[in-house]
N, C-alpha and C positions, 0 to 999 in steps of 0.2 A: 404410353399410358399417361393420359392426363392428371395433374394433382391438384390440390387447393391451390398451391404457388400459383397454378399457369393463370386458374383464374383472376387470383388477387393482381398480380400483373398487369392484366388485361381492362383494371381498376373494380371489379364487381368485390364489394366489401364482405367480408367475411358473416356465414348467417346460417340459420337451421337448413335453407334448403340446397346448401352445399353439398350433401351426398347426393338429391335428387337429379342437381345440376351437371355433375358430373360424370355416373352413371349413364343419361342421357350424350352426354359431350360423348364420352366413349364409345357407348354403345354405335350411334354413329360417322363415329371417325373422324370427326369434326376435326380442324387444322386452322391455320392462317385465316385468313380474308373469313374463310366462313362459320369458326371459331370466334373471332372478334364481332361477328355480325351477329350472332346469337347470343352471346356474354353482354350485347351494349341494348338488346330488349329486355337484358333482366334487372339494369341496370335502375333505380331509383332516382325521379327528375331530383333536378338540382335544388338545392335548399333554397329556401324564399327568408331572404332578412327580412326584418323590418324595415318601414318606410323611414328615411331619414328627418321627413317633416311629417307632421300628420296632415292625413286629408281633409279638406273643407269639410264643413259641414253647417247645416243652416241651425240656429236658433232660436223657435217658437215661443220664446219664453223672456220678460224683462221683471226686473226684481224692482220691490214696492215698500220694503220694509227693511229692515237692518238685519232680521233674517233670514228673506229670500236674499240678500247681499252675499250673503253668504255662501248659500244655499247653490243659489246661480252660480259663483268662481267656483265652489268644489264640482258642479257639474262638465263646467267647460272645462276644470283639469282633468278631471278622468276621461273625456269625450275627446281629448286633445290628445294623451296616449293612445287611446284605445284605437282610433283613427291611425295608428301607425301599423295598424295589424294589417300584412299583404294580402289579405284578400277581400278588403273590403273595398266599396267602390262611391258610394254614398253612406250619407248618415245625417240624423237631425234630432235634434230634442223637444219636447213639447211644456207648454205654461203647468204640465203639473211632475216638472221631472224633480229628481232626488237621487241622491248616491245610493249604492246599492251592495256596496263591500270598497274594499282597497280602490286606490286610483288606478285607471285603467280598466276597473271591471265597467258594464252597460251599466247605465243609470236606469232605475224605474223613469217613463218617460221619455225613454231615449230607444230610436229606431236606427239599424245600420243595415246593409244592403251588403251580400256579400259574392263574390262572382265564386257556382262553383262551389261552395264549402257551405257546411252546414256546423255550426258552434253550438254546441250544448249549452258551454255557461252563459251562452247568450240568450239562451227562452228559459234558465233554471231551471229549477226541480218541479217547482207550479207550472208544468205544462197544461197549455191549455186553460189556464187562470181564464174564465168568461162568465158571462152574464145572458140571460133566458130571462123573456118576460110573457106569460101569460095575461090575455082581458077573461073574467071571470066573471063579468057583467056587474049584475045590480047585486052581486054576491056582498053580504054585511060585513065590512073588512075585517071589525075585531074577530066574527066568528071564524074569520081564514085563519088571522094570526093564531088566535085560540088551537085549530087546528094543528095548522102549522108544526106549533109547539110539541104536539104529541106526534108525529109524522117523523119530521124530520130527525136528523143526528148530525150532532158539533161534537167536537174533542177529538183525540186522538182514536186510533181503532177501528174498526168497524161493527156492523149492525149486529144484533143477535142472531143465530139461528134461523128462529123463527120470525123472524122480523126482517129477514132478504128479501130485496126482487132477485128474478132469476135474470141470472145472463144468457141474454140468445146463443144457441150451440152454436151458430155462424160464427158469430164475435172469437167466438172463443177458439174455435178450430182458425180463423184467420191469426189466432193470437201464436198458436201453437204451431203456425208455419212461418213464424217472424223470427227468427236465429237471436233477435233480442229481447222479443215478447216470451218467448217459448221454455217456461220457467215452470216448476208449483210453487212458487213462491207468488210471480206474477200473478198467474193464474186465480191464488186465495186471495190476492189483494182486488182484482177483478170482482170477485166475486162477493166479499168480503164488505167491500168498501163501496160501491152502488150504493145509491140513495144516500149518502152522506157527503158533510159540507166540510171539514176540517174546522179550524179555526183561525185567529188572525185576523183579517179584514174580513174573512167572507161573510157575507150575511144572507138571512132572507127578508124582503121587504115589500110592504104591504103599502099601498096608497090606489089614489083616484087619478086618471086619466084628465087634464085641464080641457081635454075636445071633445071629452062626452060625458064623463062624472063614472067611466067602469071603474071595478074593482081589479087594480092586477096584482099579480104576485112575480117578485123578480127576485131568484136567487141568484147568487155569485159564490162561484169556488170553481177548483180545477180540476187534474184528473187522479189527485190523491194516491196513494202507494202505488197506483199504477203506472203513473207519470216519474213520479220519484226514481222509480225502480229504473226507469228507462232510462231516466236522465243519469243516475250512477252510471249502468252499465256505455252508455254514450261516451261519457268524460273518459274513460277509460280505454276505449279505443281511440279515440279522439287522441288520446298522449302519445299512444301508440305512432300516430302518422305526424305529430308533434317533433317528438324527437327524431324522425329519420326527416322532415319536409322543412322545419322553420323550428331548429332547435330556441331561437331567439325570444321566439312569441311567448306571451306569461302563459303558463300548463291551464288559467282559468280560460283562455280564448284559444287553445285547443280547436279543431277543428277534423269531421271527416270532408273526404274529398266526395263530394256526390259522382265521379266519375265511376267509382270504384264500389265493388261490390257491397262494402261495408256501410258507404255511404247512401247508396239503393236502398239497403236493408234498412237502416234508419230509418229515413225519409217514408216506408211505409211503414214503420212500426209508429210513427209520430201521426198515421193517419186513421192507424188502430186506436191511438189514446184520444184522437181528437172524436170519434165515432163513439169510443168510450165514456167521454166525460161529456158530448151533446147527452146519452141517454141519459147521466147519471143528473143530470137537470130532467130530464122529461121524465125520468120514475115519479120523481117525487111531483111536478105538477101535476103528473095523472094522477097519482094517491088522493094528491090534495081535491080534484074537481070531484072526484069519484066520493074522498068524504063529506063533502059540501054539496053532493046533489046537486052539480052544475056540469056544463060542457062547458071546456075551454077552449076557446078561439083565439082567433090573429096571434097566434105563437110564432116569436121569431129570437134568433139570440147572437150572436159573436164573442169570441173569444179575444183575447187582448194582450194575452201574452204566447206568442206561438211564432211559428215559421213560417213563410208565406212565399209563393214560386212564383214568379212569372221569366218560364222562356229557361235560363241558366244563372240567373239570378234569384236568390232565396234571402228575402228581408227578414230579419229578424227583431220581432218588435217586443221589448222587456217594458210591459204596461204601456198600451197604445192601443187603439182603437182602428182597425182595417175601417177605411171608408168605399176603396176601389172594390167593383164587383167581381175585380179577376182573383180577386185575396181571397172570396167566399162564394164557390160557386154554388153549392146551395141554398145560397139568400134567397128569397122572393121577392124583394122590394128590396129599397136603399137606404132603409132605417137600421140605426147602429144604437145602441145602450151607452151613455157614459151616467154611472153615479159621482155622487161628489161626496155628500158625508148621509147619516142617518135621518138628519133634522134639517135636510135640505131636499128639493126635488130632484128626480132623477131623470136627467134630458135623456129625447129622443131626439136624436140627431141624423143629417144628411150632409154630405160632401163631394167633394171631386178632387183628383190629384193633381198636386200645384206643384211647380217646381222647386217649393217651400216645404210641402209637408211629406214630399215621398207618397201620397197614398192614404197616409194616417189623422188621426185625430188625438186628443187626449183620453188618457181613458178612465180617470176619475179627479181627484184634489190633489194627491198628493202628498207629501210632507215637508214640511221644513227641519223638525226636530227627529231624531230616534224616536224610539218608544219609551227608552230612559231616560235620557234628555228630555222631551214630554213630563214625565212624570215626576221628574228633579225639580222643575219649576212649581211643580201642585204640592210641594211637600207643607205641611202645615195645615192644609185643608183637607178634612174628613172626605173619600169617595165618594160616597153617599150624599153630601151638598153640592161636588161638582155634578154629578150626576142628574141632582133633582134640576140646577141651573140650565145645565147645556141638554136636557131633553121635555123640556116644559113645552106640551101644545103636544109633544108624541108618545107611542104607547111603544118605547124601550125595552126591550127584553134583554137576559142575555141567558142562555142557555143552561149553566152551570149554576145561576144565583149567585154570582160573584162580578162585581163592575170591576171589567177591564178600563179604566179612566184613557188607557194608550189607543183606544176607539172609538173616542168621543168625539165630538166634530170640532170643538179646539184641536188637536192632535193633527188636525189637517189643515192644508193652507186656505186661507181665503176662499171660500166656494165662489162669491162674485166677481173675486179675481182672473181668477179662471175661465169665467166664463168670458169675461170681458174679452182676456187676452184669445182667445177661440175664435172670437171676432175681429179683433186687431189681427192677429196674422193669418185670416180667410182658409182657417183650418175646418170648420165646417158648421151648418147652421142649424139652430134647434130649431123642429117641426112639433113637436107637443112635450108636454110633460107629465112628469108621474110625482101630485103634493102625495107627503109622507102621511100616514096612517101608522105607522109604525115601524118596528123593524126586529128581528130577531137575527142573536150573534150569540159565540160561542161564550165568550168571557172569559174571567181569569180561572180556568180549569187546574193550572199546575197547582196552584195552592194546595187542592186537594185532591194531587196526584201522588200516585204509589209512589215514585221515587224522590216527591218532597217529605212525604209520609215518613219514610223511611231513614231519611237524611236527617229531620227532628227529634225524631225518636234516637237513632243513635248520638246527636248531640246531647238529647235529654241523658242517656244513659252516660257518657261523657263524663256531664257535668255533677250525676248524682255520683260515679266514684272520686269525682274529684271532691266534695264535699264532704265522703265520707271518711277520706284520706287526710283534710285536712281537720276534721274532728278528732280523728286517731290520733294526729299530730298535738292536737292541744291537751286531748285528755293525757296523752303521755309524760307533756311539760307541766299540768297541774301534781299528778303524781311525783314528779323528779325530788329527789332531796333539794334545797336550801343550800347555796355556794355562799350565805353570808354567815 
C-alpha cells in the first residue's frame, strides 16, 4: 500500500490532493516505471525566476521640462524592473506615460506583451478604462451638456432604482456561467452600476467635429464595480499560481497561465466586462439622443486600458490606445479616441504597428505631478480662480459642485507636447478633431461624503470634550484656595 512518503520521494510535493492521488495510485496498482510516470504528470512545471537583466524595451517619450526629467527616469526605473518579469516578451512606453504605484509596477502609458499569461495588476482594477464617441449632428451643444447633466451619474455607487437601464438576460446568464463573474454581488454591481461614469479622470465631453461643425458627445470611464470585482477576484488567483510557478516575481505582477483552466476562465470573464462597459457607454448615449430628439450616428469607441490577444500573446496596455485592427475586432473603421485634457481637443486618430509602438498609441496627456503634488503647488490660490483661469472659452462642469483643481488641464502634461511627440515617434496620425464645447466630471465628491462627514463630526465631538475638560480644569483652579 502506497503512502504520502512514496509519493513525496518520487518528488510530488505535498498538497490537498494527496488522498485523491493516492487512492487512485492504489486502486490501480501502480509500482515502479509506472508509478513514476504518473507522480511526474502531476508534478508542477519548474519555477520561472526572474530575468537577470531586464528586457529591452522601446521608448516613445523624451522629456522637455525639469519635470518630465523626472517624470521620464522614474518611468524608465519601474519599466526596467518590471521587464525582468519571465513572461514577458516586449514592452514600450508612450510621450504621456507616468508611474503608477511602487517601482516595477506598469506605468500609465506603458504597454508590455506577455507570452502565455495574463497579469491582473497589469490592466488594474479600471478594466476596460475607454472612450465612445457619438455625431449628434446639428444638435445645440449646451442643450446636450444641459442634458447630459441630468442623464448621467459620477460619484461612487450606482443609479437609483428607478433610474436603471436593464441589463440584457444574455449579459447576465453569460455572467452567471463565468466561475469569476458568477457572484450576487457581481451580479448587483452589473446591474446597479449601468449607466454610470465613476469619477477621477472620467468625464463626459461635448464639442464640434473640425470636418463638419457636428455636435458629438464622448464619454470616458470603465467597467466600474464590475471590473473591480474582477480584477480583486483575478489577483487572487493569480498569487495562487504566483507562489507555486515564480515565487520571485512581486505578488503585483502575479499572473494566470492562459493554458490552464483558470486562465480560460479569466480571459472570458474580461470579454464579459468588456461587452459590459461598451453598453454602459451606449445606454447612456441612447438616453442622451432619445432626450434630445435626435438619432445618433458614426458611433465608434476603444478602450485603452485592457488585454489584448494576438495568437499566444496577450499585450497588456495600462493607458494606451489599440491602433492594430486585430486588438478590436469589432471596429468598423481605423479611427481610435485619444483625449488630452478638458480645454483642449479631442484627436481622432489612425495608425499602424511599428516595431516602435507594438500596435499602440497614447491614450491621453498624462501626468507629470500626483494629484497631491498638483495641488501642493496651487496652495495659496482660491479653487475657484484656478478654475475660472484654466477653463475660460469652455462650459466646465463638475458633477458634485465642487472643483476638483487635480483635473484641470494644468494637472496634465503639455497637450502640444504630446501630440508633437505622437509625431516624432510615428505612433499615429490625427484625421479630425473634436474643439471643446464643454465637459462634465465628477469632482471633488469626498468632501461631501459620508465617511468624511462622519470623520468631522467625530473630530468636532473630540474637540468639544476636549474643551470642555479643559474648562472643568480652570474652573477647578479658579476655586482652589491660595498657597500664598
Amino acid at each position: 500500500m502506497l503512502t504520502g512518503k512514496d509519493l513525496i520521494a518520487l518528488g510530488l510535493r505535498p498538497g490537498k490532493n494527496f488522498p485523491a492521488v493516492l487512492a487512485y495510485a492504489n486502486a490501480q496498482n501502480l509500482s515502479g516505471e509506472a508509478l513514476a510516470a504518473y507522480v511526474e504528470t502531476l508534478k508542477p512545471p519548474p519555477t520561472l525566476p526572474l530575468r537577470t537583466e531586464p528586457l529591452a524595451f522601446h521608448e516613445n517619450i523624451a522629456a522637455t521640462s525639469a519635470d518630465e526629467v523626472a517624470n521620464v527616469e522614474t518611468v524608465r526605473r519601474t519599466m526596467q524592473v518590471l521587464m525582468r518579469t519571465p513572461t514577458l516578451v516586449a514592452g514600450a512606453v508612450m510621450p504621456d506615460a507616468c508611474p503608477a504605484g511602487p517601482v516595477g509596477t506598469i506605468p500609465v502609458g506603458g504597454v508590455v506583451a506577455a507570452l502565455r499569461a495574463i497579469h491582473p495588476g497589469m490592466h488594474s482594477a479600471d478594466i476596460c478604462c475607454s472612450v465612445m464617441l457619438t455625431n449628434l449632428g446639428s444638435a445645440d451643444p449646451k442643450a446636450v451638456l444641459d442634458a447630459a447633466q441630468q442623464l448621467t451619474h459620477f460619484g461612487p455607487g450606482g443609479r437609483e432604482p428607478a433610474r436603471r437601464f436593464a441589463l440584457p438576460e444574455d449579459l447576465a446568464a453569460d455572467m452567471r456561467a463565468n466561475p469569476f463573474l458568477n457572484s450576487l454581488r457581481s451580479l448587483n454591481f452589473a446591474r446597479e452600476h449601468l449607466g454610470t461614469q465613476g469619477d477621477g479622470n472620467h468625464f463626459l465631453y461635448v464639442g464640434t467635429l473640425v470636418s463638419t461643425g457636428d455636435t458629438v458627445v464622448v464619454t470616458h470611464h470603465g467597467s466600474r464595480g464590475v471590473g473591480a470585482l474582477l480584477y480583486k477576484n483575478g489577483m487572487q488567483v493569480a498569487e495562487k499560481f504566483r507562489r507555486e510557478r515564480s515565487p520571485e516575481t512581486a505578488p503585483a505582477n502575479a499572473w494566470l497561465p492562459t493554458d490552464t483552466p483558470e486562465g480560460q476562465h479569466y480571459w472570458a470573464a474580461l470579454q464579459l466586462v468588456r461587452r459590459w462597459t461598451k453598453l454602459n457607454h451606449e445606454v447612456l448615449h441612447d438616453a442622451l439622443a432619445a432626450q434630445l430628439g435626435v438619432v445618433g450616428r458614426d458611433r465608434f469607441w476603444n478602450e485603452h486600458n485592457f488585454v489584448f490577444q494576438d495568437g499566444d500573446v496577450y499585450y497588456h496596455a495600462k493607458g494606451a490606445t489599440p491602433l492594430d485592427a486585430k486588438f478590436l475586432p469589432d471596429a468598423a473603421d481605423a479611427r481610435r479616441i485619444v483625449p488630452l485634457n478638458m480645454a483642449q481637443p479631442i484627436l481622432i486618430v489612425e495608425g499602424t504597428t511599428t516595431a516602435t509602438n507594438l500596435g499602440f498609441a497614447p491614450h491621453g496627456a498624462g501626468r507629470n505631478l500626483s494629484r497631491t503634488g498638483h495641488k501642493r503647488r496651487q496652495l495659496g490660490e482660491a479653487d475657484a480662480a484656478v478654475f475660472a483661469r484654466e477653463t475660460q472659452g469652455i462650459d466646465a462642469r463638475f458633477f458634485f459642485n465642487r472643483i476638483d483643481t487635480s483635473e484641470l488641464p494644468s494637472a496634465y502634461k503639455d497637450a502640444d507636447e504630446v501630440r508633437r511627440q505622437m509625431t516624432e515617434f510615428k505612433l499615429a496620425t490625427t484625421v479630425d478633431e473634436i474643439r471643446p464645447y464643454g465637459c462634465l466630471m465628477a469632482g471633488d465628491w469626498e468632501q461631501d461624503a459620508p465617511w468624511r462627514k462622519q470623520k468631522l463630526a467625530r473630530a468636532a465631538a473630540r474637540a468639544e470634550a476636549a474643551d470642555e475638560q479643559t474648562d472643568g480644569s480652570a474652573l477647578g483652579a479658579e476655586q482652589a484656595p491660595s498657597r500664598d
